[in-house]
Backbone as a chain_set.jsonl record, in Angstrom:
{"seq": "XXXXXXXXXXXXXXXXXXXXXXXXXXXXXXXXXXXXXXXXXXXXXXXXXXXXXXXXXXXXXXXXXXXXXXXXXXXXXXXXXXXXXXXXXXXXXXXXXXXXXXXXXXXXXXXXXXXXXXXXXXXXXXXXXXXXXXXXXXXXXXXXXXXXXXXXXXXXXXXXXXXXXXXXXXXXXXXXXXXXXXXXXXX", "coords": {"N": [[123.838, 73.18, 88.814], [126.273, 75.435, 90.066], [127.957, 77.768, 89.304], [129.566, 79.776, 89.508], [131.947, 82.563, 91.058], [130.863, 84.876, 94.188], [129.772, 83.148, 97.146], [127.184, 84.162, 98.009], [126.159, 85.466, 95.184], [126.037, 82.562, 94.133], [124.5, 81.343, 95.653], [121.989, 82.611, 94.806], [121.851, 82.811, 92.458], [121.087, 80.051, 92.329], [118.56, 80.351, 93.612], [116.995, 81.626, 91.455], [117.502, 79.686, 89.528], [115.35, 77.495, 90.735], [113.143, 79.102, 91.231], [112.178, 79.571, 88.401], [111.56, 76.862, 87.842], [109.34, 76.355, 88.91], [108.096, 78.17, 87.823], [107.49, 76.83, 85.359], [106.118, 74.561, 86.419], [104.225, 75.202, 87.478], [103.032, 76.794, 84.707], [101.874, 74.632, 83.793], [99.034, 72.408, 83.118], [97.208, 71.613, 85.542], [97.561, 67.791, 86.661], [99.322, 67.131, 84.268], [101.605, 65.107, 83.394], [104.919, 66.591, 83.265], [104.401, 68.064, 85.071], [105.588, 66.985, 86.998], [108.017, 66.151, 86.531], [109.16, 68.547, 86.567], [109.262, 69.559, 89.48], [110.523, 67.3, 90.607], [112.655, 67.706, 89.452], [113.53, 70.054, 90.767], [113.569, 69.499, 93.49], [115.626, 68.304, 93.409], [117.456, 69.676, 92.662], [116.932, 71.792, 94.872], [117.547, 70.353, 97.546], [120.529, 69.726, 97.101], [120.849, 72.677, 97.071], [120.551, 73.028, 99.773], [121.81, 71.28, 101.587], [124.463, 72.343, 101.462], [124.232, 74.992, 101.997], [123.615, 74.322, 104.587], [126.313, 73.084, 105.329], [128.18, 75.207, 104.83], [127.407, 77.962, 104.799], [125.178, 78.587, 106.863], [127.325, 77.745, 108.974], [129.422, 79.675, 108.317], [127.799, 82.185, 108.675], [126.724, 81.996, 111.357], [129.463, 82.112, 112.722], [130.123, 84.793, 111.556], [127.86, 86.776, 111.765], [126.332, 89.438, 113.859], [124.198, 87.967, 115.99], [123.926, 85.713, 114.562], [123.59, 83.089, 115.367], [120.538, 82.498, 116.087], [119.947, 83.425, 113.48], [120.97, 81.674, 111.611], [119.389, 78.99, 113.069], [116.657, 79.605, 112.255], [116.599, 79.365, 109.373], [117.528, 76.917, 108.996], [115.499, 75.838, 110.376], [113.792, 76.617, 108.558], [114.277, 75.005, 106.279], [113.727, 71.996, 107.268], [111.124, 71.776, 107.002], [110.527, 72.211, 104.477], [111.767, 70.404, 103.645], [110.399, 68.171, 104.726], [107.707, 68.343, 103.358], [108.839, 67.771, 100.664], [109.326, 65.558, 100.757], [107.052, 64.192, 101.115], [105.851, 64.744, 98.575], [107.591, 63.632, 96.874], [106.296, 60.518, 96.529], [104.349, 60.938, 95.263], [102.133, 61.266, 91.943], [102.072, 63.556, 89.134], [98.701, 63.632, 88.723], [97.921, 62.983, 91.095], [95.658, 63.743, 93.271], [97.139, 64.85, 95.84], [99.525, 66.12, 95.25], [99.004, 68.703, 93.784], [98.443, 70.14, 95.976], [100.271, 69.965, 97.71], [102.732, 70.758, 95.938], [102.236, 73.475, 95.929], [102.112, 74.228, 98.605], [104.757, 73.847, 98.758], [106.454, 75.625, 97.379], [105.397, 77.608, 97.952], [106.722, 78.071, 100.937], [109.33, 77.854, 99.72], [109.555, 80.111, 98.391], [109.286, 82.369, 100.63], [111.15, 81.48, 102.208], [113.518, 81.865, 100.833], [113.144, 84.775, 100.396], [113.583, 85.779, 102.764], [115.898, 85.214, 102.564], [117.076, 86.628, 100.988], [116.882, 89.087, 101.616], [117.456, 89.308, 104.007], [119.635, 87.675, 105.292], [121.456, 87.415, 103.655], [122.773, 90.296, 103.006], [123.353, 91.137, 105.41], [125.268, 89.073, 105.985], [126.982, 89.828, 103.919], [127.898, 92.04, 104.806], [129.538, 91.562, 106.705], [131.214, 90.011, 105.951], [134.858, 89.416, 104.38], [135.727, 90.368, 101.105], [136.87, 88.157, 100.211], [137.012, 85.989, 101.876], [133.47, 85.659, 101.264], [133.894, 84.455, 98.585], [135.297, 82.475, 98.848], [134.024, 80.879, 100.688], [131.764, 80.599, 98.595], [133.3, 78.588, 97.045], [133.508, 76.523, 98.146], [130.604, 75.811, 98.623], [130.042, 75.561, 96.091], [131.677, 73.002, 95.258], [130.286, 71.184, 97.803], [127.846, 71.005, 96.791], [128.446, 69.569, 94.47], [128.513, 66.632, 95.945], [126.533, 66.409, 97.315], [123.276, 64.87, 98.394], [120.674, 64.027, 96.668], [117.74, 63.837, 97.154], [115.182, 64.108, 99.159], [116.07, 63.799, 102.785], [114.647, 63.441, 105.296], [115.02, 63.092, 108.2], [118.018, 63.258, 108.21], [121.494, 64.832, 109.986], [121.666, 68.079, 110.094], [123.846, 69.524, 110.723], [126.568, 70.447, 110.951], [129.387, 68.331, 112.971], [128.204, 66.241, 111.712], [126.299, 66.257, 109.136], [128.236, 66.923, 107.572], [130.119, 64.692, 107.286], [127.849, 62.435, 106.244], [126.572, 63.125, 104.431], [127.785, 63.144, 101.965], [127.918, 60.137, 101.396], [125.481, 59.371, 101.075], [124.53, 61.136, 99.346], [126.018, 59.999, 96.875], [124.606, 57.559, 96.443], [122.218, 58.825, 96.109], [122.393, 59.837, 93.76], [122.998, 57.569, 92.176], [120.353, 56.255, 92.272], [118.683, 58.016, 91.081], [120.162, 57.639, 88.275], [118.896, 55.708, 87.88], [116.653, 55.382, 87.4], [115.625, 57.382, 86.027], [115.181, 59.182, 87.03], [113.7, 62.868, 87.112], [114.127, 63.724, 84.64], [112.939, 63.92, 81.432], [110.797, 61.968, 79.41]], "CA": [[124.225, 74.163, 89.812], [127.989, 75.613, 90.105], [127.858, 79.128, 88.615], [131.098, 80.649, 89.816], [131.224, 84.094, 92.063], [131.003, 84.263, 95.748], [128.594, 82.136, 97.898], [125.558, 85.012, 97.775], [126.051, 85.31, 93.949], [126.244, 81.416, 93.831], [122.58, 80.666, 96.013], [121.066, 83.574, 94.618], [121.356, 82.048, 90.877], [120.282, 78.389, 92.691], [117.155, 80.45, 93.613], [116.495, 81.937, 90.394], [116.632, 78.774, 89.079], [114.657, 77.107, 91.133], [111.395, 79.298, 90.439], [111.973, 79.062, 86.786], [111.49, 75.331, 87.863], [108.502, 76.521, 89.377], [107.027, 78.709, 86.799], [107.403, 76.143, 84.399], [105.143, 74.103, 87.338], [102.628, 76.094, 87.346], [102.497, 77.212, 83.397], [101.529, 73.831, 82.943], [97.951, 72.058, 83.511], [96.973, 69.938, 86.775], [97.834, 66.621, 86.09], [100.078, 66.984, 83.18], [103.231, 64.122, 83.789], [105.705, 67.112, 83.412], [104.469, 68.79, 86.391], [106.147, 65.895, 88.44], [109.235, 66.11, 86.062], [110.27, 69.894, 86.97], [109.164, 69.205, 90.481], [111.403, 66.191, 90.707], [114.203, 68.485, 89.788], [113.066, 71.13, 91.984], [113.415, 69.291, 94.634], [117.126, 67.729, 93.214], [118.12, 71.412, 93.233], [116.959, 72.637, 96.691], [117.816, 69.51, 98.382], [121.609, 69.856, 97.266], [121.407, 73.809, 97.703], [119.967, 73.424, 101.287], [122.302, 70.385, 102.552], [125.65, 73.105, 100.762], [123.961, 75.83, 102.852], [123.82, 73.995, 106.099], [127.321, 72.493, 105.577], [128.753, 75.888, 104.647], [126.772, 79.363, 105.009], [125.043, 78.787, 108.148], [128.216, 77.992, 109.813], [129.482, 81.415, 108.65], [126.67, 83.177, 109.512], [127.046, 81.911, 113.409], [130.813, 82.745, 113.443], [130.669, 86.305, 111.111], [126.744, 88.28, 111.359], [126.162, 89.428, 115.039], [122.71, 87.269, 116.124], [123.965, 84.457, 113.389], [122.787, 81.649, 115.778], [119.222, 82.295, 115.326], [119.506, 83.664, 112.077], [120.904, 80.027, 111.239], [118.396, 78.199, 113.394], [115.675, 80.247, 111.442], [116.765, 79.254, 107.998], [117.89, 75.617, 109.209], [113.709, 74.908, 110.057], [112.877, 76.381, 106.883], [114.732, 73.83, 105.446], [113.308, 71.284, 107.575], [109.451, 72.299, 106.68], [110.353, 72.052, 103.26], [112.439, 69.021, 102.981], [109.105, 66.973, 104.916], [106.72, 68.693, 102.088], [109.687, 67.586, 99.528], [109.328, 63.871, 100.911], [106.082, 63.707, 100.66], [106.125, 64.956, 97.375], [108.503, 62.091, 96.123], [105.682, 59.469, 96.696], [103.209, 61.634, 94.628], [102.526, 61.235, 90.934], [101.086, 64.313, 89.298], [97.613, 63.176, 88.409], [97.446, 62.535, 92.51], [95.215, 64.801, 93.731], [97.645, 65.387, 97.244], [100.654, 66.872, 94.299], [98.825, 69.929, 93.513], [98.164, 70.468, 97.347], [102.25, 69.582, 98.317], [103.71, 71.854, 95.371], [101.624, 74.567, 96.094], [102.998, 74.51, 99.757], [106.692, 73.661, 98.504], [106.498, 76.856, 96.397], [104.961, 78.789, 99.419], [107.627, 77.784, 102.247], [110.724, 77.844, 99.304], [109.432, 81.867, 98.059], [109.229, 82.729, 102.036], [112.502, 81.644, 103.029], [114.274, 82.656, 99.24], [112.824, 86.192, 100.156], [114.102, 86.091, 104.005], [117.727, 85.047, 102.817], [118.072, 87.746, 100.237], [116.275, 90.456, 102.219], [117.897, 89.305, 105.667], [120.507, 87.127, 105.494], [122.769, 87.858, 102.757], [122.99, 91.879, 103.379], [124.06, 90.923, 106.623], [126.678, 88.1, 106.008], [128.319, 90.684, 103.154], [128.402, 93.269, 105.362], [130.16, 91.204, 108.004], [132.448, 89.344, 105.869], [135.3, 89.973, 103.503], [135.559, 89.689, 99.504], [137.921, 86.605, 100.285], [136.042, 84.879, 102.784], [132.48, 85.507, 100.574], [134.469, 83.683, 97.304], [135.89, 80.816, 99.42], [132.478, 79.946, 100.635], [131.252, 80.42, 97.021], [133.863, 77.744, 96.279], [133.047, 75.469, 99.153], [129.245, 75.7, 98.375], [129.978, 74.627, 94.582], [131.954, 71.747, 96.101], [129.379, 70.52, 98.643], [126.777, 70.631, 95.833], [128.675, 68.128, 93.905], [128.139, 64.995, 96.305], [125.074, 66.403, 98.47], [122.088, 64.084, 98.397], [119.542, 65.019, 95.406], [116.793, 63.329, 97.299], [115.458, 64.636, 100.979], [116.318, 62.883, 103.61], [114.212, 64.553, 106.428], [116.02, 63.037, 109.714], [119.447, 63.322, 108.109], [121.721, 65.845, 110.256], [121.179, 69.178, 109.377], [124.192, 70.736, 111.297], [128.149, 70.194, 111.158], [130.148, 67.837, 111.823], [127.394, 64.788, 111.088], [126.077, 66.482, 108.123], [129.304, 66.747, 106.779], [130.583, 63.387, 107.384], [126.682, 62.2, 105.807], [126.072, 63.752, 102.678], [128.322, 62.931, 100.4], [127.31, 58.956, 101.02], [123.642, 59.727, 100.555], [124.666, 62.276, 97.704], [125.903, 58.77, 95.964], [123.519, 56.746, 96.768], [120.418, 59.349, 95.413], [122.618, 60.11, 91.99], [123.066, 56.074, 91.611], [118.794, 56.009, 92.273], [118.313, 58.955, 89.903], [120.39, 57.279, 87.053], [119.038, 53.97, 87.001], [115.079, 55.24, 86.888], [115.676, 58.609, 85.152], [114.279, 60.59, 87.862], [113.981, 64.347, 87.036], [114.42, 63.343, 82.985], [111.805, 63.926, 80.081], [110.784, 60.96, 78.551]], "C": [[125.738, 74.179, 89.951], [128.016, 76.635, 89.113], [129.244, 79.712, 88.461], [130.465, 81.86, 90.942], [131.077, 83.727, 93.3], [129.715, 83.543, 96.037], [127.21, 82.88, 97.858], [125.409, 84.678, 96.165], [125.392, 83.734, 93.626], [124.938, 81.085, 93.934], [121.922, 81.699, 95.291], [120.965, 83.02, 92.764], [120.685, 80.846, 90.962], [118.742, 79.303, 92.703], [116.489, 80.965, 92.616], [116.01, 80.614, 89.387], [115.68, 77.54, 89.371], [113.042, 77.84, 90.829], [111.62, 79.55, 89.243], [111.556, 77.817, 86.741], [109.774, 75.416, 88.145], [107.142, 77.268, 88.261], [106.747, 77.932, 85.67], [105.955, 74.13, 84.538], [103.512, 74.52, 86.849], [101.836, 76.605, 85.902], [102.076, 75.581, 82.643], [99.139, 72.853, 83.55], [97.967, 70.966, 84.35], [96.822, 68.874, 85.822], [98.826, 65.973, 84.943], [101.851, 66.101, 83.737], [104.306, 65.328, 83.735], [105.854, 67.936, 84.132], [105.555, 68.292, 87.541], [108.049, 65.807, 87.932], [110.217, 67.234, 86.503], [109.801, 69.865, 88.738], [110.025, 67.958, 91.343], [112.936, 66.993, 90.607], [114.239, 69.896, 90.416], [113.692, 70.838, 93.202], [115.139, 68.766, 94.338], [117.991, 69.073, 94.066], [118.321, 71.889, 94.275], [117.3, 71.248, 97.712], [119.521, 69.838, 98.365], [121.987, 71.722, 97.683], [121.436, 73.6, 99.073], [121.234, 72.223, 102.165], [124.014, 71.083, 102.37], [125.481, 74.189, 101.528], [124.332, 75.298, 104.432], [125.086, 73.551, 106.569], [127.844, 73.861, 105.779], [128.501, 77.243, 105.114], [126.407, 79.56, 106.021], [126.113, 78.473, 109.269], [129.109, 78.8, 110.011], [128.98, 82.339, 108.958], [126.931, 83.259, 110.896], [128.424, 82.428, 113.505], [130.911, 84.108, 112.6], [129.49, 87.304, 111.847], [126.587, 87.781, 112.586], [124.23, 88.24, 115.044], [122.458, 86.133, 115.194], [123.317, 83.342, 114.226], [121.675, 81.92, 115.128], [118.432, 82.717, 114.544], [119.969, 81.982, 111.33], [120.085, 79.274, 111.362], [117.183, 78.411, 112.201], [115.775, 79.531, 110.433], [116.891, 77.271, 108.407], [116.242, 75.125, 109.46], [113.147, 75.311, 109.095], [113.179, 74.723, 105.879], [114.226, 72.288, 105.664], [111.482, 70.919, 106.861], [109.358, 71.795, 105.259], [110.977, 70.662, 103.002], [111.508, 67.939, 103.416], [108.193, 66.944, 103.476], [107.38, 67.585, 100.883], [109.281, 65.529, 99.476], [107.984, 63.32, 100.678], [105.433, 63.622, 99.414], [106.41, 63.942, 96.326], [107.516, 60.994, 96.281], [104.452, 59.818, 95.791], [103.405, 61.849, 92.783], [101.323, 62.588, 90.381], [99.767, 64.33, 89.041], [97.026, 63.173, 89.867], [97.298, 64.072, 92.742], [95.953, 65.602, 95.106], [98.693, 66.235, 96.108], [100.246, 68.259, 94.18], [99.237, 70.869, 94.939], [99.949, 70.97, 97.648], [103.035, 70.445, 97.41], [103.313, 72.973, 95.645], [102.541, 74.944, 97.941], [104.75, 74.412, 99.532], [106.874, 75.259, 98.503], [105.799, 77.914, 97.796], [106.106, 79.119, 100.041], [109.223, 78.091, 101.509], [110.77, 79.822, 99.325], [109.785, 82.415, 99.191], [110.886, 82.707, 102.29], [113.628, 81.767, 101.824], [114.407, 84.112, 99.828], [113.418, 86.708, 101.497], [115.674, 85.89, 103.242], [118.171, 85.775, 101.77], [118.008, 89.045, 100.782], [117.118, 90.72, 103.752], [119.107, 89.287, 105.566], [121.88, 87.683, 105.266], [122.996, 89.485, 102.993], [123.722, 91.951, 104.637], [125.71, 89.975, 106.768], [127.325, 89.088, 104.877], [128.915, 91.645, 103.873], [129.29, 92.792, 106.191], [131.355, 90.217, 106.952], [133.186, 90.033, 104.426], [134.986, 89.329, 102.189], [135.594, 88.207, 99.465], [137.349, 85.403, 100.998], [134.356, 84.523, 101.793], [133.04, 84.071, 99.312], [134.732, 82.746, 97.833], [134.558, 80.093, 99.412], [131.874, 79.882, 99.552], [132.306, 79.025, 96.539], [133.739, 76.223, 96.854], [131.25, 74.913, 99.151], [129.026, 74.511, 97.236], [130.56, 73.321, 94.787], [130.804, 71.143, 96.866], [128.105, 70.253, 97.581], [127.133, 69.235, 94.869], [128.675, 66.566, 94.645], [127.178, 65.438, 97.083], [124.108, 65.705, 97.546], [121.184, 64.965, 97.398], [118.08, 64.336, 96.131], [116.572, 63.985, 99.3], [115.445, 63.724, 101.671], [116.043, 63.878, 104.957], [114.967, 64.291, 107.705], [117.509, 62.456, 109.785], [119.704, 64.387, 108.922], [121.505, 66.825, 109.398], [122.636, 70.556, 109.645], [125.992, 69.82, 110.984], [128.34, 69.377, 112.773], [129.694, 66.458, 110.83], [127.21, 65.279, 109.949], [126.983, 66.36, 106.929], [130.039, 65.22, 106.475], [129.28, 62.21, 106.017], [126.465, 62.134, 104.55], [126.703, 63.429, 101.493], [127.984, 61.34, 100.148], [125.791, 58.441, 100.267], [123.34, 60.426, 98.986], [124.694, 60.869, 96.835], [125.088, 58.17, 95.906], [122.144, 57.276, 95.849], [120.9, 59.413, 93.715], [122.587, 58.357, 91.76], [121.198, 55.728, 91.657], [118.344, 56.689, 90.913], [118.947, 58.24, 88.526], [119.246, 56.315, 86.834], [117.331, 54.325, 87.199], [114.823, 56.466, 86.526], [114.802, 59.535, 85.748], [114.916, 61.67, 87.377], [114.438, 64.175, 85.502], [112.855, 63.277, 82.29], [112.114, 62.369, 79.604], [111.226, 60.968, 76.994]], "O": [[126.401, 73.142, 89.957], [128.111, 76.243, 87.95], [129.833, 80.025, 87.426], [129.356, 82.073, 91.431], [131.117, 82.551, 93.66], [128.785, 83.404, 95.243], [126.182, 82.227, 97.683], [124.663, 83.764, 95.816], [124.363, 83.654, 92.954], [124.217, 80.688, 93.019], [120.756, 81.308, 95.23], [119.926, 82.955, 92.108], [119.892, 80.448, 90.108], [117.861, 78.991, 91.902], [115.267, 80.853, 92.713], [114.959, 80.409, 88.779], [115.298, 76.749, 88.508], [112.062, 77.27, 90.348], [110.54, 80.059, 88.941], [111.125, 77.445, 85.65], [109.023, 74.595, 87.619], [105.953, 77.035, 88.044], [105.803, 78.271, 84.957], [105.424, 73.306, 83.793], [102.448, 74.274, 86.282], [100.626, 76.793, 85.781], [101.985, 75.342, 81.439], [98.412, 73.208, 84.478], [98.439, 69.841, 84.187], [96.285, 68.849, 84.715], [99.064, 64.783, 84.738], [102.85, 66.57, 84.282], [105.047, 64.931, 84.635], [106.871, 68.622, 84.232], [106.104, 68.856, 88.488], [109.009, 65.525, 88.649], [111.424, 67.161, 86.734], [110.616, 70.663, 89.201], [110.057, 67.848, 92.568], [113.928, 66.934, 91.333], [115.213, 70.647, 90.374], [114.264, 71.677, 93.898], [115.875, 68.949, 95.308], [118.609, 69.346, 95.095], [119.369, 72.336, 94.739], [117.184, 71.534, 98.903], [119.992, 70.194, 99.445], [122.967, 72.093, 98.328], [122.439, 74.027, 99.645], [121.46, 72.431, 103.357], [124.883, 70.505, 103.023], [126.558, 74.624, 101.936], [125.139, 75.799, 105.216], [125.313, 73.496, 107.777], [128.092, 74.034, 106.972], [129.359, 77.743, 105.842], [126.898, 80.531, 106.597], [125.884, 78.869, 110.412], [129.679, 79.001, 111.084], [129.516, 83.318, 109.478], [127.269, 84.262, 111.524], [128.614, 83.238, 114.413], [131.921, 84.728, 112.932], [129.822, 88.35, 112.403], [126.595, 86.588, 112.889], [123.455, 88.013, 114.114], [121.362, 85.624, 114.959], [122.455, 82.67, 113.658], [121.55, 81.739, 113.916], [117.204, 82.708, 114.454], [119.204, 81.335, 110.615], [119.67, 78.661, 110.378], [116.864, 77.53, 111.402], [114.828, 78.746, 110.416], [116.09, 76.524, 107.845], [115.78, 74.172, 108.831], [112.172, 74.745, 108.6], [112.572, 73.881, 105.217], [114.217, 71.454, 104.758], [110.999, 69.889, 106.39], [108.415, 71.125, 104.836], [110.562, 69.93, 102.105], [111.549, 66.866, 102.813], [107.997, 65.984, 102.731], [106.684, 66.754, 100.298], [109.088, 64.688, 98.598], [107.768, 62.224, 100.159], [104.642, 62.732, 99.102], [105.785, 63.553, 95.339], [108.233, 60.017, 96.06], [103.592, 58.955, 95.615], [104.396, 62.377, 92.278], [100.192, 62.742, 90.843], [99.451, 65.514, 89.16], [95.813, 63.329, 89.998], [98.023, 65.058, 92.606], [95.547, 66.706, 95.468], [98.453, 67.428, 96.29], [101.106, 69.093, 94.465], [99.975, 71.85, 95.034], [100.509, 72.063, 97.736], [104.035, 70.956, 97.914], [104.247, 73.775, 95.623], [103.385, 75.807, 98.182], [105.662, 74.922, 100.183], [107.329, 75.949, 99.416], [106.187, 79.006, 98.211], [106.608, 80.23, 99.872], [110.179, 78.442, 102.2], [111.542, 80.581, 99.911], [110.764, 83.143, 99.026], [111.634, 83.662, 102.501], [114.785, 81.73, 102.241], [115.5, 84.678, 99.82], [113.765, 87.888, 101.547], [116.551, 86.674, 103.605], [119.362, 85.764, 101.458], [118.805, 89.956, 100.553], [117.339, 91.755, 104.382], [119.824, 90.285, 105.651], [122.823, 88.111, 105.931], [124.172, 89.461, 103.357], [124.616, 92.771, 104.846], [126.761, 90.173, 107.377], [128.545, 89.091, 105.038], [130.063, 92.072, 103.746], [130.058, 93.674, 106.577], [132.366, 89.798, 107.515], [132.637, 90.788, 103.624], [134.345, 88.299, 101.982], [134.839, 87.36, 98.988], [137.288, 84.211, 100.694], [134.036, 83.348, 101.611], [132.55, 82.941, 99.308], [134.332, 81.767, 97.203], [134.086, 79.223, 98.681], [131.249, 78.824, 99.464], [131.913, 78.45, 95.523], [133.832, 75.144, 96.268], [130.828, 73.847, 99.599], [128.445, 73.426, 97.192], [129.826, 72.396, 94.437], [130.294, 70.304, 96.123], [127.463, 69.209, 97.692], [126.433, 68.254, 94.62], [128.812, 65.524, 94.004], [126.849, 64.503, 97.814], [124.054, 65.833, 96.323], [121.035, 66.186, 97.358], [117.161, 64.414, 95.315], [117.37, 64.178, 100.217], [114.837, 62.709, 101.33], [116.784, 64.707, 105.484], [115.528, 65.234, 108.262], [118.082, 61.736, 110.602], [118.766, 65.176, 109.039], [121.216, 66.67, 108.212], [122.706, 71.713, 109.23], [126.182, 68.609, 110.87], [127.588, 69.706, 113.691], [130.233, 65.884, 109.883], [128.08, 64.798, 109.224], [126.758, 65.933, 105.796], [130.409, 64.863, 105.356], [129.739, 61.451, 105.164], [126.22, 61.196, 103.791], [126.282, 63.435, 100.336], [127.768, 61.006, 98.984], [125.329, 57.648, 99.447], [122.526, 60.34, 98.067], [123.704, 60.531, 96.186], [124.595, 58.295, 94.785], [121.348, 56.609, 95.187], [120.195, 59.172, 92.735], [121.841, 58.077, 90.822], [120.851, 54.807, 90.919], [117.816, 56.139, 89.946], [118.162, 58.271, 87.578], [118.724, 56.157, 85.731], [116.657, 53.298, 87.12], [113.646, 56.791, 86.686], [114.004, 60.348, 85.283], [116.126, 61.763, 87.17], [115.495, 64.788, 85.346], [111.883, 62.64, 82.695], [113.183, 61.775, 79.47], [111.152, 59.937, 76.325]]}, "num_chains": 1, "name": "protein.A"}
């Protein structure tokens, strides 16, 4: 993740490739070990988009698009909903009959609030902000993605200025986990 282009451009390629992560889920057969592999980086993905969002986007939303509070709030418990699913997830190997259950809801709750923040959100935060301001936060996003946490951490902050302070320790911490047992890696 780190595309280039402003901050809509930027999540809107994270969510493309996130259900490619997904279709590649689903085009495969219950139980198959590489269900748990693109699901493992599913969850890498939307954990660092969603903790790059909450540092960055939803705190332009509240100060640019009229009714941004609880268009933030909104999007901030999607993220919650999904980052429990996500955790429970991480304890699940795919052969375990709860995995089918838990991606099937991931993939519910991610499509839902994907389809609110291109249909809602973003139309609203372009209209309300400039070129210059869109591109910054596109550059501040791609930044925050490079040390946010690849693993969920459900009763981490979710909101500025803890989150910010947070994430980039946790961010280390999950890439130093992920090396050393090749989570989200083909055998």
């Amino acid at each position: 993740m780190g595309h280039g282009g402003n901050v809509i451009d930027e999540l809107m390629t994270d969510h493309r490739e996130v259900e490619e992560l997904f279709g590649r889920i689903d085009g495969l057969p219950p139980g198959d070990k590489d269900r748990k592999v693109y699901a493992d980086q599913a969850t890498m993905e939307l954990v660092r988009h969603s903790v790059a969002e909450e540092e960055y986007l939803y705190p332009a939303v509240r100060e640019h698009v009229a009714g941004g509070d609880a268009l933030a709030d909104k999007e901030i418990d999607d993220h919650s909903k999904a980052e429990r699913i996500m955790k429970d997830l991480e304890g699940c190997d795919a052969d375990d009959p709860e995995f089918d259950r838990l991606i099937g809801m991931l993939m519910t709750e991610i499509r839902s609030h994907v389809a609110d923040e291109e249909e809602n959100l973003f139309p609203k935060l372009r209209a309300a902000c400039s070129t210059d301001t869109l591109d910054d936060l596109g550059d501040k996003v791609r930044q925050a993605k490079k040390m946010a946490p690849t693993r969920p951490h459900p009763s981490a902050p979710d909101k500025p200025p803890a989150n910010k302070l947070l994430a980039p320790g946790a961010g280390l911490v999950d890439r130093m986990r992920d090396a050393l047992t090749g989570r989200g890696k083909k055998d």
